[in-house]
N, C-alpha and C positions, 0 to 999 in steps of 0.2 A: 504493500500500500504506500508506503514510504517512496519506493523507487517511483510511483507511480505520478504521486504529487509533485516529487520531482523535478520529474519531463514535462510536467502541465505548467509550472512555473518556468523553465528553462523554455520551451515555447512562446509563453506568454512574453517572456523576457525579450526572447527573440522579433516576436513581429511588432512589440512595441516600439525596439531600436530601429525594426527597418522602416517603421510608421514615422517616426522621428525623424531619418533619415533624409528622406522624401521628403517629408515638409522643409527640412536645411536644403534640401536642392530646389524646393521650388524658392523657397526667399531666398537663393543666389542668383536662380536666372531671372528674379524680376530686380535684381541689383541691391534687395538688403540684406547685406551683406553682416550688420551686427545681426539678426533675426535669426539668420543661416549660423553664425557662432552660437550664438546660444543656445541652437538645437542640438548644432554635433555638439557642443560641451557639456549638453547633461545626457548624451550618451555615453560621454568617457565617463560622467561621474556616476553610471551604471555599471561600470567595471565592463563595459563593450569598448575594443576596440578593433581596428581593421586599416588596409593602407588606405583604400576608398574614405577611411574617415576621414585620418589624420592631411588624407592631400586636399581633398574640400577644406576641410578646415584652413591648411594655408594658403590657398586659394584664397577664401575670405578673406584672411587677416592682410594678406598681401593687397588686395583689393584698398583697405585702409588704408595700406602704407605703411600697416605696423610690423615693421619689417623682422623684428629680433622673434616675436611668436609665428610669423609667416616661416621662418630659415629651421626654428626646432620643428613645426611641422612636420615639414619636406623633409625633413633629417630622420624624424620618428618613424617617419611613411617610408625612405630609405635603407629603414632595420627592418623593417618584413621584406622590402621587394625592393634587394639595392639593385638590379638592372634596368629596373620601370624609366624608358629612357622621357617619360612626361616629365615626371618626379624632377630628375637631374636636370631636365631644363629650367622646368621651372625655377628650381632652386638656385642655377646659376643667375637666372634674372633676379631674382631675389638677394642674391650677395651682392650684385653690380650697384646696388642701395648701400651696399656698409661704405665707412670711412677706413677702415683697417683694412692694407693692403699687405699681408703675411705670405711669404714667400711657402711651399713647403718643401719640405728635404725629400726627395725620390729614393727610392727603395731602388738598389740596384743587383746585378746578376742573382744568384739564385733564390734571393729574398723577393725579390721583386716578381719571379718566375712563380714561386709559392704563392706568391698573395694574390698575382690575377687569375692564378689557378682557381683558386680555395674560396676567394670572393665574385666568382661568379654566381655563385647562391648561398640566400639562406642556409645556414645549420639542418635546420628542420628541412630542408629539400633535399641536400645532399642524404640524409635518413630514409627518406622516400624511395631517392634515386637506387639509395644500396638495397632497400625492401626489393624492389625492382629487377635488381639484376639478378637477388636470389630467386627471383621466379623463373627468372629467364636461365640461368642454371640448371634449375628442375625440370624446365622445359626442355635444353640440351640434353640431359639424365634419359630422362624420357624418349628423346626422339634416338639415342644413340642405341638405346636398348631393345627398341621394338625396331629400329631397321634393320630394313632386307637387304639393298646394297651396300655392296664398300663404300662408294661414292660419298653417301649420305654418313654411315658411320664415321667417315673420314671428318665431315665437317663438323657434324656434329662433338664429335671430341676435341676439335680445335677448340668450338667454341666452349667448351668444358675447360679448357687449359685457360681464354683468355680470360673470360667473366670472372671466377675468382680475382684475378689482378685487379679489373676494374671495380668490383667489392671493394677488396683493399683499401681502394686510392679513392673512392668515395666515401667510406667509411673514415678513413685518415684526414680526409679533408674536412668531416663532420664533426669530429674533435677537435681540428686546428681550428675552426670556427666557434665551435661552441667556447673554447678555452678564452679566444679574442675576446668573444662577446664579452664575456664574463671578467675577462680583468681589466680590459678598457674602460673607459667613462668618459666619453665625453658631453660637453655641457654646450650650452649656446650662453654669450652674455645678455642680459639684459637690462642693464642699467644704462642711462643713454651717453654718458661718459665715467669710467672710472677709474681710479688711481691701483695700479697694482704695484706691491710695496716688495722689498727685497727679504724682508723678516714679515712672519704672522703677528703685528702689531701694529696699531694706529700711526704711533711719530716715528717707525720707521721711514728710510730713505724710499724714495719711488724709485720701481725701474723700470716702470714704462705706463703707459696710458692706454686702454682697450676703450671699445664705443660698442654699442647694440648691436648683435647681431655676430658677432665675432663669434668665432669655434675655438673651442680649449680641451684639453683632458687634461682630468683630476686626476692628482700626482697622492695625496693624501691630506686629512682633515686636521686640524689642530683647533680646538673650540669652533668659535665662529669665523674661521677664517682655514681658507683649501689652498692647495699649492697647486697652481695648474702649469701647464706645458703649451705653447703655441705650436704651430704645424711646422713652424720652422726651427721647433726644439728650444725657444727661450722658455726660461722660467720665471714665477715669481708667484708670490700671495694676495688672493685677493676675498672681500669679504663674501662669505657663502651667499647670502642674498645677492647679489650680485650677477650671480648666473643660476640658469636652471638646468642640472643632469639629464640627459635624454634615454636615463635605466634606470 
């Protein structure tokens, strides 16, 4: 009875958000655009989310002009589906608005090799992908066993020899993803100018000045004040309110 009410709530849950939904795209196509925020955002505050949200929603905000909530959007929308090449345009029209122009450091030879490998999809795809190819395994298993020609058994065991590999390397790349995700952080700023300091303290010296909209990873927390990293490998301290984590 319990599982039962469940799925009657988890439904219920379900076409309320897409009910919701709907209504944020029809007040985006008639241009209001706060109307359309407010809808997708008391979907997120139902613990719904999806990339279809999080890119409307910057769509919205972008519509505003508010450019620092419009770039974590596209970015959030980027952690489920980072190939959605809408997304990534968008988004670059979206930074073309910030004032901070940060160089980044390029990953090079085999580092570099791994990661456009490995970032072609989500964690969770690459999982799928490997569900997949052990079907397709079994299906080799299978067709190698019950054929009648060499011909066929020939390939068939080839592809017995290769699929495992490809398991492997999709499997391995699920990991190297899941492990990124998980120890990475990065944040969008949000403050529309702010002092980041060389120590986690007020009358420390400055070592540099960030604006809204700017990308960082969190390096670690000390009270109210994070040490982040810019994409060009500078450091410093800046106060937690100040940006918001996109994990």
């Amino acid at each position: 009875m319990k599982n039962i009410i469940y799925i009657l709530l988890l439904l219920t849950q379900t076409f309320w958000a897409q009910s919701v939904f709907d209504k944020g795209n029809e007040h985006y196509r008639k241009g209001n655009y706060q109307e359309a925020i407010n809808a997708y955002e008391s979907i997120l505050k139902g613990k719904k989310e999806s990339c279809d949200l999080y890119f409307n929603l910057a769509n919205s905000y972008y519509k505003l002009n508010e450019i620092a909530p419009a770039i974590y959007y596209y970015e959030k929308a980027l952690l489920i589906s980072p190939n959605d090449k809408d997304i990534q345009n968008n988004l670059k029209f979206a930074k073309n608005n910030t004032i901070d122009d940060i160089k980044e450091v390029q990953k090079v030879g085999f580092e570099k090799i791994l990661g456009n490998f490995t970032g072609l999809f989500h964690y969770n795809t690459w999982a799928y992908i490997s569900i997949g190819l052990a079907i397709l395994f079994l299906l080799f298993f299978i067709g190698y066993y019950f054929s009648q020609t060499t011909l066929a058994k020939r390939i068939f065991f080839v592809g017995m020899f290769i699929v495992p590999i490809l398991i492997l390397m999709a499997v391995g790349a699920a990991i190297f993803e899941k492990n990124l995700y998980q120890t990475e952080r990065p944040a969008i700023v949000f403050e529309q100018i702010i002092s980041v300091k060389n120590e986690p303290r007020e009358n420390a010296t400055e070592a540099f000045v960030l604006h809204e909209g700017t990308k960082v990873f969190v390096l670690e927390t000390v009270d109210n004040w994070k040490k982040i990293q810019l994409t060009d490998e500078t450091e410093g301290w800046i106060l937690s309110e100040a940006i918001k984590e996109l994990k």
